[in-house]
PDB file of the backbone (N, CA, C, O) and the ligand in Angstrom, with CONECT records:
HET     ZN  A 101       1
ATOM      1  N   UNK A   1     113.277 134.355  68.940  1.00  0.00           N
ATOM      2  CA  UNK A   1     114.387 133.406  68.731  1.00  0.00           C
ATOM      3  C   UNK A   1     115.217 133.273  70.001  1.00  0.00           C
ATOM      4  O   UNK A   1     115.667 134.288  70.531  1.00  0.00           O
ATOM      5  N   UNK A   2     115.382 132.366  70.383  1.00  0.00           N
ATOM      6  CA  UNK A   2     116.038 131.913  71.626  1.00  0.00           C
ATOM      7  C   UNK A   2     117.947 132.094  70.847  1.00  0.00           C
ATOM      8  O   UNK A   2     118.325 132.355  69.705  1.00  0.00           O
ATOM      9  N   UNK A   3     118.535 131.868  71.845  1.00  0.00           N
ATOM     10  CA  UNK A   3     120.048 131.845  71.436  1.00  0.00           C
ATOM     11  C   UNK A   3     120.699 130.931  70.992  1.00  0.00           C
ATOM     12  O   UNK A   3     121.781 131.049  70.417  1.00  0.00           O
ATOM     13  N   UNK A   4     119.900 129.556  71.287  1.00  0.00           N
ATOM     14  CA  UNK A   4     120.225 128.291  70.524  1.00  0.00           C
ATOM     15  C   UNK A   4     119.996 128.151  69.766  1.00  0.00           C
ATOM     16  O   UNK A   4     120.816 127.525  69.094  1.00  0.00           O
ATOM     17  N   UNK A   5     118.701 128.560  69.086  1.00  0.00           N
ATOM     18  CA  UNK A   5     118.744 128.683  67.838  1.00  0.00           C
ATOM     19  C   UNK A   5     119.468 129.485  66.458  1.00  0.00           C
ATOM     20  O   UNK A   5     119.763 129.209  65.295  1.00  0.00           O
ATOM     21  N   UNK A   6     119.536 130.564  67.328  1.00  0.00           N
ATOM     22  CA  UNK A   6     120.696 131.652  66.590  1.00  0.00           C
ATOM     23  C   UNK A   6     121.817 130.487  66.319  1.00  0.00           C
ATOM     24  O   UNK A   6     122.097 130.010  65.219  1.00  0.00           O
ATOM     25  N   UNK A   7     122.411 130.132  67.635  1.00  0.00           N
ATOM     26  CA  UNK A   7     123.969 129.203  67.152  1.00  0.00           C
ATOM     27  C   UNK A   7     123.640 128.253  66.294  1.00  0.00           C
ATOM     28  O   UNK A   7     124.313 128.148  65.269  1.00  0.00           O
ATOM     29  N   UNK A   8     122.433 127.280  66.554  1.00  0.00           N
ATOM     30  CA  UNK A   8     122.286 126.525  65.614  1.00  0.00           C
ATOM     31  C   UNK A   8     122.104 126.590  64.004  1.00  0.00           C
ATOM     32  O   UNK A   8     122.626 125.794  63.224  1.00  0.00           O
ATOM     33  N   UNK A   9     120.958 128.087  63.510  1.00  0.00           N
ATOM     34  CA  UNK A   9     121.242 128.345  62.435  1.00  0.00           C
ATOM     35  C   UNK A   9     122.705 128.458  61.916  1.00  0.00           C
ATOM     36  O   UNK A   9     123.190 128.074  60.852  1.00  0.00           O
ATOM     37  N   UNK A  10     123.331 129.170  63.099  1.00  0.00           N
ATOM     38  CA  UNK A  10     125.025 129.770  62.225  1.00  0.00           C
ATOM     39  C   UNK A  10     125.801 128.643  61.911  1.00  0.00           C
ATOM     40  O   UNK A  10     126.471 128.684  60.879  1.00  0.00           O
ATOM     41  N   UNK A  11     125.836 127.255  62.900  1.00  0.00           N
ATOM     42  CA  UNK A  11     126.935 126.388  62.813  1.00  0.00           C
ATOM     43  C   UNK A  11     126.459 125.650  61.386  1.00  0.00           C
ATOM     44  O   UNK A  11     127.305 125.182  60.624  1.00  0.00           O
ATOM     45  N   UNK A  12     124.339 125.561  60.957  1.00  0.00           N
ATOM     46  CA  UNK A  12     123.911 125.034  59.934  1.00  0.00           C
ATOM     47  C   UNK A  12     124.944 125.900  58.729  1.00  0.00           C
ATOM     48  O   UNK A  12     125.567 125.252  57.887  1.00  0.00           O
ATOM     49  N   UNK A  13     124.994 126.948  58.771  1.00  0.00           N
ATOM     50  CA  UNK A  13     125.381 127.663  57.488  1.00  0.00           C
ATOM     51  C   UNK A  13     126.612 128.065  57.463  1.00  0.00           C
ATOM     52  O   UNK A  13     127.150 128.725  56.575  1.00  0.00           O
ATOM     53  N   UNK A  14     127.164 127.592  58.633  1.00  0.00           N
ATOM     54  CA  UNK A  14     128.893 127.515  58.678  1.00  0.00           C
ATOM     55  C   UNK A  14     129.179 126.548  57.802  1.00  0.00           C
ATOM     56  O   UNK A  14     129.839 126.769  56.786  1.00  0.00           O
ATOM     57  N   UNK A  15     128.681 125.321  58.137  1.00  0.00           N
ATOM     58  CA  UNK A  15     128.708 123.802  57.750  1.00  0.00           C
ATOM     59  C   UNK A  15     128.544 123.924  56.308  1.00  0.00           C
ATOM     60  O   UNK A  15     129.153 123.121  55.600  1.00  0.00           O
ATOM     61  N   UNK A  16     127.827 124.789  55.789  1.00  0.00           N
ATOM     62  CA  UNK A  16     127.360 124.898  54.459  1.00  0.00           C
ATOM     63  C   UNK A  16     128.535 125.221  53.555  1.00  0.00           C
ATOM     64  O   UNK A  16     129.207 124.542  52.778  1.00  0.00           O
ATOM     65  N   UNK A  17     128.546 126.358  53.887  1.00  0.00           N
ATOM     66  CA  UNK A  17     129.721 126.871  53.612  1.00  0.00           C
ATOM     67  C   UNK A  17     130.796 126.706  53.326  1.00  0.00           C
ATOM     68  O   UNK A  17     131.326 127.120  52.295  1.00  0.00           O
ATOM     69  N   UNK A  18     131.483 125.852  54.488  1.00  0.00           N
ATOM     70  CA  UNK A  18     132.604 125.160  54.227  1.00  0.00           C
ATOM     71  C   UNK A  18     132.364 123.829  53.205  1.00  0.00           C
ATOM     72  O   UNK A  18     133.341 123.303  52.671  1.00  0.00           O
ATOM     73  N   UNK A  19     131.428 123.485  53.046  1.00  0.00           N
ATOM     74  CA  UNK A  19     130.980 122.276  51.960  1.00  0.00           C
ATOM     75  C   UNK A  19     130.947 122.733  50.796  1.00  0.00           C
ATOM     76  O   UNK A  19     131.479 122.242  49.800  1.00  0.00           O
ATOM     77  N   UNK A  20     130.148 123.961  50.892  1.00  0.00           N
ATOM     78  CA  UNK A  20     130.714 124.378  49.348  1.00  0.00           C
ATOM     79  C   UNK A  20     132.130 125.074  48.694  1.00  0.00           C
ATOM     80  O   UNK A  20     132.418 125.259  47.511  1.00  0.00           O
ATOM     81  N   UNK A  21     132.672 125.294  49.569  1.00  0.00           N
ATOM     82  CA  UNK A  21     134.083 125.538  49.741  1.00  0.00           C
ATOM     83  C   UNK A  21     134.951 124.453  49.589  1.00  0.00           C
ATOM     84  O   UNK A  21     135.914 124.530  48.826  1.00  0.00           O
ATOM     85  N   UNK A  22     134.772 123.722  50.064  1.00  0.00           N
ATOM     86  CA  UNK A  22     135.910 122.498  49.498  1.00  0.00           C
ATOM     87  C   UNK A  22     135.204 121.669  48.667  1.00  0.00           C
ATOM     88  O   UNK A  22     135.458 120.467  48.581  1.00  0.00           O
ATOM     89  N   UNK A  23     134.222 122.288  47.966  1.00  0.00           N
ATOM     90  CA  UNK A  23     133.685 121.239  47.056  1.00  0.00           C
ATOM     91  C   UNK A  23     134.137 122.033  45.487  1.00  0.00           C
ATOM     92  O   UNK A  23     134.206 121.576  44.346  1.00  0.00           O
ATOM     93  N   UNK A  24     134.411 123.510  46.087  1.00  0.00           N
ATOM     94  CA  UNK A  24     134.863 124.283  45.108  1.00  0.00           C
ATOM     95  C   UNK A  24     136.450 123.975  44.835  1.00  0.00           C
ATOM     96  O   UNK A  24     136.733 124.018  43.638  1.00  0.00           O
ATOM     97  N   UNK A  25     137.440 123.701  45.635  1.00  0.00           N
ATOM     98  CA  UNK A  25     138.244 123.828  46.229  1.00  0.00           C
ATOM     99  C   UNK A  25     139.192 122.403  45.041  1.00  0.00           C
ATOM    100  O   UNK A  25     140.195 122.449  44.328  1.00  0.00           O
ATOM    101  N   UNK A  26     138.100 121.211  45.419  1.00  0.00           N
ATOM    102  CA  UNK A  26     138.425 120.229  44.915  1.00  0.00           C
ATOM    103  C   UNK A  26     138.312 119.953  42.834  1.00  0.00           C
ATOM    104  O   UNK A  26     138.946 119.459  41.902  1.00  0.00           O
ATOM    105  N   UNK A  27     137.020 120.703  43.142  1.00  0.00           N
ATOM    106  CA  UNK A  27     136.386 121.162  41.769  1.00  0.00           C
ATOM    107  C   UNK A  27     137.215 121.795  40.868  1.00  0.00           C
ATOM    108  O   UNK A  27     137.135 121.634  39.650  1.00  0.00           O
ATOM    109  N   UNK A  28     138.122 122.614  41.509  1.00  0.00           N
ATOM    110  CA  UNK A  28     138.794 123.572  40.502  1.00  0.00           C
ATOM    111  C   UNK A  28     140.155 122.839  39.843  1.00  0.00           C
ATOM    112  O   UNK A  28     141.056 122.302  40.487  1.00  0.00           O
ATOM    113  N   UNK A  29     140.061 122.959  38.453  1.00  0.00           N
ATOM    114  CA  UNK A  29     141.584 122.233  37.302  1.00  0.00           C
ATOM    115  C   UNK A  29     142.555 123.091  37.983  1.00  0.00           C
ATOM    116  O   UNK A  29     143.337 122.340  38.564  1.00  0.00           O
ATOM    117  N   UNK A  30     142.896 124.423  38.199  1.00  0.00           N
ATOM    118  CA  UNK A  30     143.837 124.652  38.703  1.00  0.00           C
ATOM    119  C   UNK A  30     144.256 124.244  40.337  1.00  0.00           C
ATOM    120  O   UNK A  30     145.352 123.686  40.282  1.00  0.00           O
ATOM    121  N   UNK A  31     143.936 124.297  41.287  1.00  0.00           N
ATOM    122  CA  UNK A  31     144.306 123.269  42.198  1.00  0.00           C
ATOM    123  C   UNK A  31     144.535 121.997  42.396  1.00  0.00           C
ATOM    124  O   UNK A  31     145.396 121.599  43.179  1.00  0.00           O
ATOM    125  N   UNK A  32     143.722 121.174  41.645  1.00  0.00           N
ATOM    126  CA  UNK A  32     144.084 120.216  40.967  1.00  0.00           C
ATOM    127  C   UNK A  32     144.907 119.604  40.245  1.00  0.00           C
ATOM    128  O   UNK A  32     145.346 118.459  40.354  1.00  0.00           O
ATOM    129  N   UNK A  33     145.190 120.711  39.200  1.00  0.00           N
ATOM    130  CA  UNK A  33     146.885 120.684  38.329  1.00  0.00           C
ATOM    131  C   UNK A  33     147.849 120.652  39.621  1.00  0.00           C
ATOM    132  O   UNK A  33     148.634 119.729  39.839  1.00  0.00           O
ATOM    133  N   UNK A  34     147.684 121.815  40.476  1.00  0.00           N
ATOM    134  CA  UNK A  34     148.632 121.850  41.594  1.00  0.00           C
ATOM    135  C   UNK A  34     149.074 120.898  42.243  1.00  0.00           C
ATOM    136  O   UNK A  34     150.214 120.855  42.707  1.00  0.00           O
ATOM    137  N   UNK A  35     148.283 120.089  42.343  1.00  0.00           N
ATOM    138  CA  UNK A  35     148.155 118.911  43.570  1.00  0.00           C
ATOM    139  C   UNK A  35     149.035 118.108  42.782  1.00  0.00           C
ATOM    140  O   UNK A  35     150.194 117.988  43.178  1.00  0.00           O
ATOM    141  N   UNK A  36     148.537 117.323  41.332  1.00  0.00           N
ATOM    142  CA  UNK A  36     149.213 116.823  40.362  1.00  0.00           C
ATOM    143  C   UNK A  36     150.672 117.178  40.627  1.00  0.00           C
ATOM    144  O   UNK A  36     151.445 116.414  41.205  1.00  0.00           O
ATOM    145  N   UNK A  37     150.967 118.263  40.216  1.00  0.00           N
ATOM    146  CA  UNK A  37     152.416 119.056  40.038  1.00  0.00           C
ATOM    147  C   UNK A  37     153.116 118.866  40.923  1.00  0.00           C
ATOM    148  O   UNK A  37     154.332 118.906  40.733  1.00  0.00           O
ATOM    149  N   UNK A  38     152.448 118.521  42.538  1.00  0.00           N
ATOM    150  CA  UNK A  38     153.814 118.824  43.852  1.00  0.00           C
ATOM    151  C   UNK A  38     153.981 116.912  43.865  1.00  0.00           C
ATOM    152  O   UNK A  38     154.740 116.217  44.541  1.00  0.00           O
ATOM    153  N   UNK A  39     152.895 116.490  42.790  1.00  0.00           N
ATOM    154  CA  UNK A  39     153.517 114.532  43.324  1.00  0.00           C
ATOM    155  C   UNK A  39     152.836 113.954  44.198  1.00  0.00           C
ATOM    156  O   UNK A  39     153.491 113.409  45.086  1.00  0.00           O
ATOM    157  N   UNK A  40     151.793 113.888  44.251  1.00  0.00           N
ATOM    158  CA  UNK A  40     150.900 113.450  45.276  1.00  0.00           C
ATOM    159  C   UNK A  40     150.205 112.661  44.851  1.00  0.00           C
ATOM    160  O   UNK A  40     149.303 112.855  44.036  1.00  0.00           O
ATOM    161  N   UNK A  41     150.598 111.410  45.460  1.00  0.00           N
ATOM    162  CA  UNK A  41     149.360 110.365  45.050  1.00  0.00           C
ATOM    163  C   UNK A  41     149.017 108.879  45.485  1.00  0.00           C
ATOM    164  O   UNK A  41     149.854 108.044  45.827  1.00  0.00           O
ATOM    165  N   UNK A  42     148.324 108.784  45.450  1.00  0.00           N
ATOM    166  CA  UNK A  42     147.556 107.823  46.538  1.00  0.00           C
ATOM    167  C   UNK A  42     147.793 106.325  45.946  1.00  0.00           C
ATOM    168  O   UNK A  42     148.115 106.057  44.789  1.00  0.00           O
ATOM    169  N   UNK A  43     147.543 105.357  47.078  1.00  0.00           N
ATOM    170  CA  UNK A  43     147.763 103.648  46.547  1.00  0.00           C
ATOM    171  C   UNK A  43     146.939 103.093  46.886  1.00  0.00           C
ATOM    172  O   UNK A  43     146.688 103.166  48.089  1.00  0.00           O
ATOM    173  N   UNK A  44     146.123 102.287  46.059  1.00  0.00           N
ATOM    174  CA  UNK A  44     144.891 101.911  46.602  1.00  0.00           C
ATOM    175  C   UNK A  44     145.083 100.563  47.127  1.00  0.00           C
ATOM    176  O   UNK A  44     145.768  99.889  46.357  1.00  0.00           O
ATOM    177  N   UNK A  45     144.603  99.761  48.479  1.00  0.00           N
ATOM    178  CA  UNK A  45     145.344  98.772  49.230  1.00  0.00           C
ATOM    179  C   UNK A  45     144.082  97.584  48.024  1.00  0.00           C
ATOM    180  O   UNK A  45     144.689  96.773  47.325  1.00  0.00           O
ATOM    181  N   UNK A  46     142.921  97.588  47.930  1.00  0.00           N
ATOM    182  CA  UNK A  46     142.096  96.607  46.922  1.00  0.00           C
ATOM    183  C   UNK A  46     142.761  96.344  46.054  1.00  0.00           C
ATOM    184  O   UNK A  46     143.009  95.142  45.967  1.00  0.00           O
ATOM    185  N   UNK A  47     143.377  97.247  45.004  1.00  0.00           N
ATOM    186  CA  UNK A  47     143.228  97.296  43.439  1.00  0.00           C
ATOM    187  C   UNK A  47     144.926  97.558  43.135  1.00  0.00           C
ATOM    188  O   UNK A  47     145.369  97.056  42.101  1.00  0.00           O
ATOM    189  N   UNK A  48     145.744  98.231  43.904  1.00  0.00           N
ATOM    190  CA  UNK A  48     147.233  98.783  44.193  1.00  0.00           C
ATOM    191  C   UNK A  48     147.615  99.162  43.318  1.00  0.00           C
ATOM    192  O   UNK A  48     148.646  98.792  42.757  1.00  0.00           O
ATOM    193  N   UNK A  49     146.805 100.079  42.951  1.00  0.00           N
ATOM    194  CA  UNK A  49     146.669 100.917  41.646  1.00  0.00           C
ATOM    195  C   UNK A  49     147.597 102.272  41.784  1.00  0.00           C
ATOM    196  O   UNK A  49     148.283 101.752  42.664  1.00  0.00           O
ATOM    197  N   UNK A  50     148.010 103.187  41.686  1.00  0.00           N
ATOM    198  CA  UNK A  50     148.037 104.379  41.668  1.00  0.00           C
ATOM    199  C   UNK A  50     147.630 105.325  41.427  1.00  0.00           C
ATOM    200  O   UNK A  50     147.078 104.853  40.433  1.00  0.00           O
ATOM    201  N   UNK A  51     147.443 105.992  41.405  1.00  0.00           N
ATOM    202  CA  UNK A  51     146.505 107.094  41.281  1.00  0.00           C
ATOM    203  C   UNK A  51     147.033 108.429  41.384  1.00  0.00           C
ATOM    204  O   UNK A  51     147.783 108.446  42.360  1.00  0.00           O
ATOM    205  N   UNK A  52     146.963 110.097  40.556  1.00  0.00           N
ATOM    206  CA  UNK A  52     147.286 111.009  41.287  1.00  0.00           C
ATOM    207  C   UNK A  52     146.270 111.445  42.198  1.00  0.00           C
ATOM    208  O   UNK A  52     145.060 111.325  42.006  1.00  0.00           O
ATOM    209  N   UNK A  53     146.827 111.962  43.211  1.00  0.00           N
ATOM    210  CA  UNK A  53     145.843 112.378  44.654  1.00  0.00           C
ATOM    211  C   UNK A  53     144.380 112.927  43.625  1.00  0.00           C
ATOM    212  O   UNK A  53     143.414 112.226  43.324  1.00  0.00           O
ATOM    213  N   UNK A  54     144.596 114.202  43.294  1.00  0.00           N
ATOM    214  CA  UNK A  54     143.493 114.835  42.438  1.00  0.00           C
ATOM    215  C   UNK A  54     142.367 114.051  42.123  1.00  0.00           C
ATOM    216  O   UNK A  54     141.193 114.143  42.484  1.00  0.00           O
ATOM    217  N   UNK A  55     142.991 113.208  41.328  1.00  0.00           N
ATOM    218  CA  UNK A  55     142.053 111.920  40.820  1.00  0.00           C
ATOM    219  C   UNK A  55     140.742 111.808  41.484  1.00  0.00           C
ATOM    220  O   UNK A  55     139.645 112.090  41.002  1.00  0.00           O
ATOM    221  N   UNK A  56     141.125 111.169  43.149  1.00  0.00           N
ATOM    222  CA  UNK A  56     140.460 110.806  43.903  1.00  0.00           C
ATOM    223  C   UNK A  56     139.790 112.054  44.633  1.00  0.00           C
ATOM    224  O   UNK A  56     139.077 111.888  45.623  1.00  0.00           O
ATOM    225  N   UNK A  57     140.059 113.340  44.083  1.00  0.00           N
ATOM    226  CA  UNK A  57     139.385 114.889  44.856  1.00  0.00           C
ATOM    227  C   UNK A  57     140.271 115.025  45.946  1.00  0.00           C
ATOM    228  O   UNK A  57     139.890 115.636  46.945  1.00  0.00           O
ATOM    229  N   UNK A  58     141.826 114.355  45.868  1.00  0.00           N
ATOM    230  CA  UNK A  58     142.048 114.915  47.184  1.00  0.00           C
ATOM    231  C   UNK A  58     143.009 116.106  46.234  1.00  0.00           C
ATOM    232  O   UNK A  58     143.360 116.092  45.054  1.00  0.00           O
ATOM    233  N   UNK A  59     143.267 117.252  47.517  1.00  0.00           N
ATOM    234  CA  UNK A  59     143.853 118.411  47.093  1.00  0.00           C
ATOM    235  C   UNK A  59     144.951 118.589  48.503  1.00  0.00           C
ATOM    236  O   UNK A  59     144.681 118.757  49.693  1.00  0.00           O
ATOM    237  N   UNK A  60     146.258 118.473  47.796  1.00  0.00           N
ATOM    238  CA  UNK A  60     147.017 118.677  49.655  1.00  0.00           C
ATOM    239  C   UNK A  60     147.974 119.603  48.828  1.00  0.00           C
ATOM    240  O   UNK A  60     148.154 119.261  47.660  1.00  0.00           O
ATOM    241  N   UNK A  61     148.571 120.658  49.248  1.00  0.00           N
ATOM    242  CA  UNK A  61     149.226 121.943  49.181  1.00  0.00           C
ATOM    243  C   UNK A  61     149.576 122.582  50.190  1.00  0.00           C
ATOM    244  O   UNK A  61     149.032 123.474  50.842  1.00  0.00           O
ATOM    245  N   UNK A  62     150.849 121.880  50.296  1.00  0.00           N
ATOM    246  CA  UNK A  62     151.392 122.664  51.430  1.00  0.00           C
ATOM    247  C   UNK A  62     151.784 121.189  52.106  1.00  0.00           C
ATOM    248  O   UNK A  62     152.949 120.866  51.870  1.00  0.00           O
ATOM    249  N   UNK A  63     151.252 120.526  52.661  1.00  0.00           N
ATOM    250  CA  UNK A  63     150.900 119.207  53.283  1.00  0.00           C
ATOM    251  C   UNK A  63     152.516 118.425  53.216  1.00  0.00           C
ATOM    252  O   UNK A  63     153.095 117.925  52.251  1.00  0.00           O
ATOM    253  N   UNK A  64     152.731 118.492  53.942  1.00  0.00           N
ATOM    254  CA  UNK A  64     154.206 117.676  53.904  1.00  0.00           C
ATOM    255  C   UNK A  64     154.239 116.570  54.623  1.00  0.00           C
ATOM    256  O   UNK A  64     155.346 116.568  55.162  1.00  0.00           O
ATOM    257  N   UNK A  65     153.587 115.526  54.968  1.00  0.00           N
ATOM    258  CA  UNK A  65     153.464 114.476  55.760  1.00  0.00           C
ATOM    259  C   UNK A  65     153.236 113.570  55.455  1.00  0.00           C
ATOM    260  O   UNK A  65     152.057 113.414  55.138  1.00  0.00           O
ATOM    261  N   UNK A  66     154.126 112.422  55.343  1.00  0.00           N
ATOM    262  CA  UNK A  66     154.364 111.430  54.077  1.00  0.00           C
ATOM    263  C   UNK A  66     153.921 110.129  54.903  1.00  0.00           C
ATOM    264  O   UNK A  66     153.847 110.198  56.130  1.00  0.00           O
ATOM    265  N   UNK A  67     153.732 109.367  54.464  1.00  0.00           N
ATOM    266  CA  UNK A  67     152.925 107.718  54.922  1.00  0.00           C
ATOM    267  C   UNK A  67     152.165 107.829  55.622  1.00  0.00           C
ATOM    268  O   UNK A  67     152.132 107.202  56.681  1.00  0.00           O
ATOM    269  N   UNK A  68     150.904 109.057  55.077  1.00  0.00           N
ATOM    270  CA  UNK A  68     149.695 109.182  55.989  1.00  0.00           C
ATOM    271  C   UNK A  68     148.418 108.872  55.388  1.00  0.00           C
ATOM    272  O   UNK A  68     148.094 109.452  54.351  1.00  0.00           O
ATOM    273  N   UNK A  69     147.573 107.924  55.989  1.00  0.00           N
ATOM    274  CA  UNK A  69     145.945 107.410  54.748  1.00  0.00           C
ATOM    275  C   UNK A  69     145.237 107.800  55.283  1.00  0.00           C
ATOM    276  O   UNK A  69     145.030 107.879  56.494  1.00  0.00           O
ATOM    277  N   UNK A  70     144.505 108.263  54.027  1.00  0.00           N
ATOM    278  CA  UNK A  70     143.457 108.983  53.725  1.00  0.00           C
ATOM    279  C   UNK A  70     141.962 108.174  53.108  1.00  0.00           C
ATOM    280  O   UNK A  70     141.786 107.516  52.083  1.00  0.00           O
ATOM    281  N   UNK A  71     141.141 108.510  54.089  1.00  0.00           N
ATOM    282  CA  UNK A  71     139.768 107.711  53.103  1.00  0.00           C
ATOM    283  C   UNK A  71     139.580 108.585  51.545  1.00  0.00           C
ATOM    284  O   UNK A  71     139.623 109.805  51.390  1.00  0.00           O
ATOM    285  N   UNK A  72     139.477 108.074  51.041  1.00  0.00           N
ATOM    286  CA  UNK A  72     139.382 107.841  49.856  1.00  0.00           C
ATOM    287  C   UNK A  72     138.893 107.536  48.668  1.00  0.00           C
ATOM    288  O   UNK A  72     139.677 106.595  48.538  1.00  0.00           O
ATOM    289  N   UNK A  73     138.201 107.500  47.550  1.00  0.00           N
ATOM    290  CA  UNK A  73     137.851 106.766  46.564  1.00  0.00           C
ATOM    291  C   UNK A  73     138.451 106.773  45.664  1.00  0.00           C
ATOM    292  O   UNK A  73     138.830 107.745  45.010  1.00  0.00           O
ATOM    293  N   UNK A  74     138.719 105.111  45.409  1.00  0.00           N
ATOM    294  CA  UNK A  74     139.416 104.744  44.198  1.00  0.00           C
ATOM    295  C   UNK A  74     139.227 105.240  42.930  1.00  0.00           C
ATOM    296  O   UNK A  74     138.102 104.896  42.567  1.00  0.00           O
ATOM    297  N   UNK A  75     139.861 105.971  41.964  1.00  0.00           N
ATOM    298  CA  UNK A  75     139.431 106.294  40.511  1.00  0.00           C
ATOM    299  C   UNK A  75     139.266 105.020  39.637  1.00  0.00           C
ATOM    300  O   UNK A  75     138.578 105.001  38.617  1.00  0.00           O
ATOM    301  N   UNK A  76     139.948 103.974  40.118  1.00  0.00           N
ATOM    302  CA  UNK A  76     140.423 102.799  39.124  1.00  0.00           C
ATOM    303  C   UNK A  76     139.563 101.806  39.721  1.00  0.00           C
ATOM    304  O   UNK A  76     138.623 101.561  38.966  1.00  0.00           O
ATOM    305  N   UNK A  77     139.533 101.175  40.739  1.00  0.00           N
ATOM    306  CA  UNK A  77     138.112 100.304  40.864  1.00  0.00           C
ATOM    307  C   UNK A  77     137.022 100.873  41.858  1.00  0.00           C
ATOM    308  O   UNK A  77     136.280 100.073  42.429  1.00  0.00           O
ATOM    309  N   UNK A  78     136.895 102.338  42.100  1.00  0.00           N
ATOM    310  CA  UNK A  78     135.812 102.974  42.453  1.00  0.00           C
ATOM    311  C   UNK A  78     135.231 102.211  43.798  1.00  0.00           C
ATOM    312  O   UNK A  78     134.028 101.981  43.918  1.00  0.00           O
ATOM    313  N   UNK A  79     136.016 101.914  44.604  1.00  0.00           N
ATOM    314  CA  UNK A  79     136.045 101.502  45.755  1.00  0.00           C
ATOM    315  C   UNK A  79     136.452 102.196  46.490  1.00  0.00           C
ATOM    316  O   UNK A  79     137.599 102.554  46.225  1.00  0.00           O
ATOM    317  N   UNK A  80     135.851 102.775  47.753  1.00  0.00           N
ATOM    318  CA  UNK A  80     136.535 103.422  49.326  1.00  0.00           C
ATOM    319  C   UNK A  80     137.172 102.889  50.367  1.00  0.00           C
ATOM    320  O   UNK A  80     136.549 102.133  51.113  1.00  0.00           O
ATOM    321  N   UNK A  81     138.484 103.179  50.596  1.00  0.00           N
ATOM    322  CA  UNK A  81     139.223 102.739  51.303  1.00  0.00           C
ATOM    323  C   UNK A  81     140.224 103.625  51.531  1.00  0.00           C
ATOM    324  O   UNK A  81     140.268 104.686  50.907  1.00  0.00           O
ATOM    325  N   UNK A  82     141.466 103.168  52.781  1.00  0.00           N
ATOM    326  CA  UNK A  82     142.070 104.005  53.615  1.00  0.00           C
ATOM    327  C   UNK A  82     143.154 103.685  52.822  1.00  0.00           C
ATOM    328  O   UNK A  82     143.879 102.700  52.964  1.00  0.00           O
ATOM    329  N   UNK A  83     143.284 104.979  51.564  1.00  0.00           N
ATOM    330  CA  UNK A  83     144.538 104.825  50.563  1.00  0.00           C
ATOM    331  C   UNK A  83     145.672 105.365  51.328  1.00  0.00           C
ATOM    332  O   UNK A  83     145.288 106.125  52.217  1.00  0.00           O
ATOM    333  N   UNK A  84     147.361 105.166  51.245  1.00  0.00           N
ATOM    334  CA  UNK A  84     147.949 105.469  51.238  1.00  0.00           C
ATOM    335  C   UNK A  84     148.479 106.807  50.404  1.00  0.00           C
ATOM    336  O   UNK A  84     148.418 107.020  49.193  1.00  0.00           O
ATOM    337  N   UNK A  85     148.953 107.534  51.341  1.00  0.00           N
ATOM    338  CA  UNK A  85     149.210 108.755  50.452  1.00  0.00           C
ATOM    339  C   UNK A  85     150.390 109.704  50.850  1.00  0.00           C
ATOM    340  O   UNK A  85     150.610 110.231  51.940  1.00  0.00           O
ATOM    341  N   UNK A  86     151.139 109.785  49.594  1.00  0.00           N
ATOM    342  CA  UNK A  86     152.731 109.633  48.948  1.00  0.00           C
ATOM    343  C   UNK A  86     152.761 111.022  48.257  1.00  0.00           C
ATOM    344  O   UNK A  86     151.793 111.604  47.769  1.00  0.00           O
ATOM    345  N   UNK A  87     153.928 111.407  48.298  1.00  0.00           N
ATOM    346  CA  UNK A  87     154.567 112.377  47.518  1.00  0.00           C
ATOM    347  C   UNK A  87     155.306 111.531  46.618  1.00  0.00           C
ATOM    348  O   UNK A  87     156.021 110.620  47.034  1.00  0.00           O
ATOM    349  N   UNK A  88     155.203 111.719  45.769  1.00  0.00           N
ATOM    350  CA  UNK A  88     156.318 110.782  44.267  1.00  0.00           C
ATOM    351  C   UNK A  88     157.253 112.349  43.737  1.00  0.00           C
ATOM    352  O   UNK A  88     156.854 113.309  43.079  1.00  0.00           O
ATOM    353  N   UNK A  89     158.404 112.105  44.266  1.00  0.00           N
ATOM    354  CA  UNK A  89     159.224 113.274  43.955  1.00  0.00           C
ATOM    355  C   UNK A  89     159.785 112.957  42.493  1.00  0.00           C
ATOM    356  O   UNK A  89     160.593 113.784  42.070  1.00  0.00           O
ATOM    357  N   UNK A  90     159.467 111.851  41.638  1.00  0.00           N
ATOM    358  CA  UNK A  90     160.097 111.755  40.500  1.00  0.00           C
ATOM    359  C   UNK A  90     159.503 112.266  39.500  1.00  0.00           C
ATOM    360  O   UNK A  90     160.051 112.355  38.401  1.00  0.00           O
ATOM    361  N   UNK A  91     158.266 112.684  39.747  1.00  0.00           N
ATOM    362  CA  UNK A  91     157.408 113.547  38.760  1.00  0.00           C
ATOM    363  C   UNK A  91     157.967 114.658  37.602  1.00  0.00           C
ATOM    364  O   UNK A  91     157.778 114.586  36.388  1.00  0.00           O
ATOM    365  N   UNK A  92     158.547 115.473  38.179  1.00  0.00           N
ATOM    366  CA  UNK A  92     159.114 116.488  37.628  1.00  0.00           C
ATOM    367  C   UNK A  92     160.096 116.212  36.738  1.00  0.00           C
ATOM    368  O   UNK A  92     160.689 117.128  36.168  1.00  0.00           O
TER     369      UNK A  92
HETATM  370 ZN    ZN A 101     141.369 100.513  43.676  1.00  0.00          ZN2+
END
């Protein structure tokens, strides 16, 4: 085995890894509830729907950075696009 290949296997199963990691990440009702809970949620520019972030698999915690878009898929007309994405502090 040469050394490029070594790196190359590792970055293959780094890559992996982290895919199944935020696939877990997104997957899970309790992070999800979370995401829900802090007010997060996306506007779809097609359909100008709303949406909570979750919805669409996004998960932001912690994330404090407001009028920033995110690719996306729509829950409501299942279209991809560069949603807007909001904290709605009236949730609570
Ligand atoms: Zn839409």
């Amino acid at each position: 085995m040469e050394w490029w290949m070594i790196a190359g296997v590792a970055s293959v199963f780094g890559m992996a890894a982290a895919f199944v990691a935020l696939n877990a990440a997104t997957k899970s009702p309790k992070l999800r509830a979370a995401t829900n809970h802090a007010g997060w949620k996306i506007e779809c520019p097609k359909c100008n729907t709303v949406s909570a972030a979750a919805d669409a698999g996004m998960i932001r915690i912690g994330a404090a950075s407001k009028g920033k878009r995110s690719l996306l898929r729509c829950p409501s007309c299942q279209r991809t696009a560069m949603m807007r994405v909001f904290r709605d502090g009236n949730t609570h």
